[in-house]
GUPAMI-442034 format. One record per atom (N, C-alpha, C, CB): residue in one letter; atom name; z, y, x. Coordinates in pm, 1 decimal. Glycine has a CB too. Example, Ala and Ser with C-alpha at 12.3 -4.5 7.8 and 13.67 -1.06 7.14 Angstrom:
  resn  name        pz        py        px
     A     N     780.0    -569.0    1319.0
     A    CA     780.0    -450.0    1230.0
     A     C     780.0    -330.0    1320.0
     A    CB     904.6    -447.3    1130.8
     S     N     708.0    -225.0    1285.0
     S    CA     714.0    -106.0    1367.0
     S     C     787.0       3.0    1290.0
     S    CB     572.5     -59.8    1408.4
***
This chain:
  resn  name        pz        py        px
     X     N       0.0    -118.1      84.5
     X    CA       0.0       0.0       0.0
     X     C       0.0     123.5      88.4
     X    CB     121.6       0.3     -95.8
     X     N     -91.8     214.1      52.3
     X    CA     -49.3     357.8     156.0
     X     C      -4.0     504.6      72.0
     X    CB    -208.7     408.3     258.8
     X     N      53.4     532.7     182.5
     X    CA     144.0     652.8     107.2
     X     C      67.3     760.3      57.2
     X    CB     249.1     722.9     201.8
     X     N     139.9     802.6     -59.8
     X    CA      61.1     884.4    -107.6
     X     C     -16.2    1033.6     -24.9
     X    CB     139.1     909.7    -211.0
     X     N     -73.4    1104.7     -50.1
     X    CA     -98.3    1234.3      -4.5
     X     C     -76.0    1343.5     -24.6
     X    CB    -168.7    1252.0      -0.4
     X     N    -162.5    1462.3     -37.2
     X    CA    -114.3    1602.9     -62.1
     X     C    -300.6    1665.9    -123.3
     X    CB     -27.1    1692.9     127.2
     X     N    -303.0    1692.5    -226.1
     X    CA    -407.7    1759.6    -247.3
     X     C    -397.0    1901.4    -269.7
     X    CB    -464.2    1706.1    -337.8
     X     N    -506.1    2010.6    -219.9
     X    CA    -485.2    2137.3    -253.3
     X     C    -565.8    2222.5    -298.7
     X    CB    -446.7    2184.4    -177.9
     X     N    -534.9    2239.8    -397.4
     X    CA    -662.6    2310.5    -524.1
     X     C    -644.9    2470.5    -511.6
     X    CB    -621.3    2260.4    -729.2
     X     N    -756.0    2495.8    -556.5
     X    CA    -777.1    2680.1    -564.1
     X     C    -722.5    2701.8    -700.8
     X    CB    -964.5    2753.7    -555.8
     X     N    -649.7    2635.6    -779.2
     X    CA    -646.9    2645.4    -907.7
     X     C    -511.7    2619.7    -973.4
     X    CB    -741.3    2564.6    -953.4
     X     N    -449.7    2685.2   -1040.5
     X    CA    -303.6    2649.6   -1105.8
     X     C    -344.5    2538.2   -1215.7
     X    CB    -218.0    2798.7   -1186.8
     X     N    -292.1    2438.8   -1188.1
     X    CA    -307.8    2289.2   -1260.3
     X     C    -238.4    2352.0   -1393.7
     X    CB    -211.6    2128.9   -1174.3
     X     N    -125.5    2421.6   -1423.1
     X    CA     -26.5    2442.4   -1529.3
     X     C     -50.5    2542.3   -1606.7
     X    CB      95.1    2459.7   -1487.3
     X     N    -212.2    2613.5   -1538.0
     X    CA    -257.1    2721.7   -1629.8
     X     C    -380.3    2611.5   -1762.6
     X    CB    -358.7    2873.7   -1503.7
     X     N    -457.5    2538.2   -1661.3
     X    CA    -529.8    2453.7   -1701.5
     X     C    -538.2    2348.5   -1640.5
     X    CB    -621.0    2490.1   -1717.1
     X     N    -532.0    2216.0   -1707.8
     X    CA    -491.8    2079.4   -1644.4
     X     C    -657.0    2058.6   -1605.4
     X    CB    -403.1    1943.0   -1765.9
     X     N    -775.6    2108.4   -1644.5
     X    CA    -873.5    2083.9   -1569.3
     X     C    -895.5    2165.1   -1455.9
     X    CB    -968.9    2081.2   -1637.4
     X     N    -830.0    2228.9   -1384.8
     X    CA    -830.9    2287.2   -1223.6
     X     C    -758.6    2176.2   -1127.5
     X    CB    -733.5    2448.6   -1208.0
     X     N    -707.5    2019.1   -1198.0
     X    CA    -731.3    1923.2   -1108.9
     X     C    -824.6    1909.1   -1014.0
     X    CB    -740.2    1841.0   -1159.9
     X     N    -909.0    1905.6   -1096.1
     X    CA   -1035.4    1866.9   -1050.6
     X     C   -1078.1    1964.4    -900.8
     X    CB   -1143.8    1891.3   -1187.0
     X     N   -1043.6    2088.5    -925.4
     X    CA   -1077.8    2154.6    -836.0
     X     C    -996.5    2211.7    -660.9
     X    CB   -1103.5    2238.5    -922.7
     X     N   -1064.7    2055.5    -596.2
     X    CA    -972.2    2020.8    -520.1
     X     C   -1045.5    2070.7    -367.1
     X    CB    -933.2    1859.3    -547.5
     X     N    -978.0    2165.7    -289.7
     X    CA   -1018.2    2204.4    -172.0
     X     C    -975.1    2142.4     -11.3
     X    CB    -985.6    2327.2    -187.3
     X     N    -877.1    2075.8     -53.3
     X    CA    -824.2    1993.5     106.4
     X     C    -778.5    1868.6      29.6
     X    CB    -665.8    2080.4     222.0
     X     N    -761.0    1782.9     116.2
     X    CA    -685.4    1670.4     126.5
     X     C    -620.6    1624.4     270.5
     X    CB    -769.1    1571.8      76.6
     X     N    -482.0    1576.8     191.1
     X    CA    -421.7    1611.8     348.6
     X     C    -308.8    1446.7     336.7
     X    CB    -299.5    1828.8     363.6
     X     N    -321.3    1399.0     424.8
     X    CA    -273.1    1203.1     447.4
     X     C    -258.9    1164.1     605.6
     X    CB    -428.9    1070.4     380.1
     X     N    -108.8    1121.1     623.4
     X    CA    -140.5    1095.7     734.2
     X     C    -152.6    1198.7     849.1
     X    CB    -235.4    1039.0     714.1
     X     N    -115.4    1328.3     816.8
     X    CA     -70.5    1434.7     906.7
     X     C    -171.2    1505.3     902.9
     X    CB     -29.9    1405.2    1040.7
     X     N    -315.2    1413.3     840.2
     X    CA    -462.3    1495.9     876.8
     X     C    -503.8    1561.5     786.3
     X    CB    -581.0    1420.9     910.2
     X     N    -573.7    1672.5     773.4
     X    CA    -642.2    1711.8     686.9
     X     C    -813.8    1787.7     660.2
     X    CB    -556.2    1768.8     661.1
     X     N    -860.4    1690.4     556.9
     X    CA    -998.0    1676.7     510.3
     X     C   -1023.4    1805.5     411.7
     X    CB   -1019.6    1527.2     431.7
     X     N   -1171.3    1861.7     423.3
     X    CA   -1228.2    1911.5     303.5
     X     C   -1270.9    1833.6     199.8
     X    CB   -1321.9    1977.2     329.8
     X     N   -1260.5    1839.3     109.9
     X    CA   -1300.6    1787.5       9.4
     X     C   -1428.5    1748.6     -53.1
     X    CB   -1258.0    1839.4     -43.4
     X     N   -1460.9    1877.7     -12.0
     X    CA   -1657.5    1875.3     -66.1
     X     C   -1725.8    1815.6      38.2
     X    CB   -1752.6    2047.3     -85.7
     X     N   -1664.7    1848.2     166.2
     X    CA   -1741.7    1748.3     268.0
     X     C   -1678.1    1649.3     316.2
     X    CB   -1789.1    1804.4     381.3
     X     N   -1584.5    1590.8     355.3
     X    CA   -1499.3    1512.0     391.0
     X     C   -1515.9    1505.8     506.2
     X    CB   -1493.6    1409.9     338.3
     X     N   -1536.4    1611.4     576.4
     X    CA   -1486.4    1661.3     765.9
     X     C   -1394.0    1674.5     753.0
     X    CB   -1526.2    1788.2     857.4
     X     N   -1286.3    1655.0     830.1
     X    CA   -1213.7    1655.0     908.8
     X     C   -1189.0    1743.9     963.8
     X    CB   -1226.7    1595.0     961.4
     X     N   -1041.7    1860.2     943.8
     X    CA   -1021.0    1998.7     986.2
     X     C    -899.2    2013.6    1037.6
     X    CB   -1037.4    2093.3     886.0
     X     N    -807.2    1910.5    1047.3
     X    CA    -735.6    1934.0    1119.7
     X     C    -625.2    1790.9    1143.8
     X    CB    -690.9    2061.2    1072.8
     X     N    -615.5    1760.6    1241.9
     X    CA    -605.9    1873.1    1380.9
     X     C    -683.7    1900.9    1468.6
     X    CB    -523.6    1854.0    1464.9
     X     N    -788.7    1789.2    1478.2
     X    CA    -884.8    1803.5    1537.5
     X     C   -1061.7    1825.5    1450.1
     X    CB    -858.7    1689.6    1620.9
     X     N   -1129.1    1908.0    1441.0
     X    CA   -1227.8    1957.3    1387.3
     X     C   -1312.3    1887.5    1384.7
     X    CB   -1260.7    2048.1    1422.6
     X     N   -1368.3    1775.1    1267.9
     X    CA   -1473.7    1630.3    1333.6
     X     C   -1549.5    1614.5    1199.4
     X    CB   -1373.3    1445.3    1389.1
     X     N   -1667.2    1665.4    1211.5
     X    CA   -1772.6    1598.4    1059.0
     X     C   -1770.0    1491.7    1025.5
     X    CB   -1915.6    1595.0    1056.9
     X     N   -1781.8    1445.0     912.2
     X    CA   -1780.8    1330.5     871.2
     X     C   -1853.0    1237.4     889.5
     X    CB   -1775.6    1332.9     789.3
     X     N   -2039.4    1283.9     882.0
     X    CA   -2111.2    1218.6     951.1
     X     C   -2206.2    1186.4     821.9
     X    CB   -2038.5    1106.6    1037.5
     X     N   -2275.3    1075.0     826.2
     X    CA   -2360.3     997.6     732.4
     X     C   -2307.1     969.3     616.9
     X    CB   -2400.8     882.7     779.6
     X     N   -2329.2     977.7     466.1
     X    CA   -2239.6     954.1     367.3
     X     C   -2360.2     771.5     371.4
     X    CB   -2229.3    1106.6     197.1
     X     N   -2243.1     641.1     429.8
     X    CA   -2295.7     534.1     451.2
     X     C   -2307.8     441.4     324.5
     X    CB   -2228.5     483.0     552.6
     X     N   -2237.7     516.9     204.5
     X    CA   -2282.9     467.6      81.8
     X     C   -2405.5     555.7     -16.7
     X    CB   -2151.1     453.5       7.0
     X     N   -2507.1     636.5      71.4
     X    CA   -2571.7     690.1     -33.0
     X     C   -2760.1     617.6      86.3
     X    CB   -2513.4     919.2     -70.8
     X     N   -2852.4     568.3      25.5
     X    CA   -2910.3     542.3      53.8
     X     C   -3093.2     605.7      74.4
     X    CB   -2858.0     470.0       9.6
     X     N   -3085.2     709.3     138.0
     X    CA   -3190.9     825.6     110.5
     X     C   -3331.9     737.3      66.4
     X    CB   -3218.8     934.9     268.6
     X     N   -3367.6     638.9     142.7
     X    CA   -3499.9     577.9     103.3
     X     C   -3492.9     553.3     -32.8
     X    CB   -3536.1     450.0     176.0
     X     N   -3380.0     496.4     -93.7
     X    CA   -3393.2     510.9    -266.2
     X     C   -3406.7     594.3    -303.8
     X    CB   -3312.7     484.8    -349.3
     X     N   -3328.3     699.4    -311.6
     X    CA   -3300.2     841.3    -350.5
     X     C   -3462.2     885.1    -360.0
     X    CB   -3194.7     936.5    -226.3
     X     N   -3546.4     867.1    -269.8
     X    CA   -3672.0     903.7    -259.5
     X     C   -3805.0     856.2    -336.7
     X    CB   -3685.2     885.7    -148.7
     X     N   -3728.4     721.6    -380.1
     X    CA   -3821.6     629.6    -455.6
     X     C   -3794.4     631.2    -599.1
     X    CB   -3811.6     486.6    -407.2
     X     N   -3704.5     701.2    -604.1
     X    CA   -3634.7     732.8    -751.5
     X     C   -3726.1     806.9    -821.7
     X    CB   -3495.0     817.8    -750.2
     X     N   -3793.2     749.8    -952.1
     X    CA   -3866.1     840.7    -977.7
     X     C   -3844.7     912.5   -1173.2
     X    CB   -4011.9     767.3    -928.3
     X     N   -3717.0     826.8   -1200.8
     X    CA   -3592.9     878.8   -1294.2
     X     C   -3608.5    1027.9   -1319.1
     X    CB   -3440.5     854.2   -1221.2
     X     N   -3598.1    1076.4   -1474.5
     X    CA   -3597.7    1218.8   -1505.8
     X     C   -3427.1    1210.2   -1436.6
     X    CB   -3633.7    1273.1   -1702.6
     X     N   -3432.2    1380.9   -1393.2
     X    CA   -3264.0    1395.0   -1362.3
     X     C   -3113.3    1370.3   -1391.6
     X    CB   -3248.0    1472.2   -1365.6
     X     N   -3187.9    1395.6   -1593.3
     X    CA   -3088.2    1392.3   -1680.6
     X     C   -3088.9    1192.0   -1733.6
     X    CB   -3132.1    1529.9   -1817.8
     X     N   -3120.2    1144.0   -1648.8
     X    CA   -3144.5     977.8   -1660.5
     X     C   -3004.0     943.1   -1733.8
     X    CB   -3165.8     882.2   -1486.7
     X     N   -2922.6     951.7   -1669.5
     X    CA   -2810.7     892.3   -1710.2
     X     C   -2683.0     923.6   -1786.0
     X    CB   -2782.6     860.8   -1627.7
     X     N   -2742.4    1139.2   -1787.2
     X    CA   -2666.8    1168.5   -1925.4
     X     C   -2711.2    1136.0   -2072.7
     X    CB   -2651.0    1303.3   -1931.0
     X     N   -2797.0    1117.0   -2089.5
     X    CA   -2857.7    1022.6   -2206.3
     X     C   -2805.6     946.3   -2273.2
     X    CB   -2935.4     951.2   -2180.8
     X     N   -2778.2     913.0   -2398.7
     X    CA   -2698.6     813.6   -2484.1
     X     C   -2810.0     647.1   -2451.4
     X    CB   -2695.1     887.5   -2692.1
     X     N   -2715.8     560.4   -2477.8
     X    CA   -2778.4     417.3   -2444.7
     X     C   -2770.4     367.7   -2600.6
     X    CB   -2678.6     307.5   -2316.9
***
């Protein structure tokens, strides 16, 4: 099991419970990540790199309207 973390939003959760969502660091483990990119800012300053679950050659072959999957089934 790992310990929990620290998230830090631009947003008062208690004004509106949807400014959860709006999350600017994450911090575990002494370290702390951006959110939107998931580099690595401190303590030491390190990009994240390749997102190794998104697969560009699909992405490319995709030939899906945008709104594909907001669509009712």
């Amino acid at each position: 099991m790992s310990a929990p973390g620290i998230e830090i939003t631009d947003a008062d959760p208690l004004v509106d419970i949807r400014n959860t969502a709006k999350i600017d660091y994450v911090m575990k483990a002494g370290r702390v990540w951006q959110a939107s990119t998931l580099d690595e800012v401190w303590p030491t300053k390190k990009p994240f790199g390749d997102y190794y679950w998104v697969d560009g050659d699909e992405l490319r072959s995709d030939d899906r309207p945008v709104d594909y999957w907001n669509r009712p089934r």
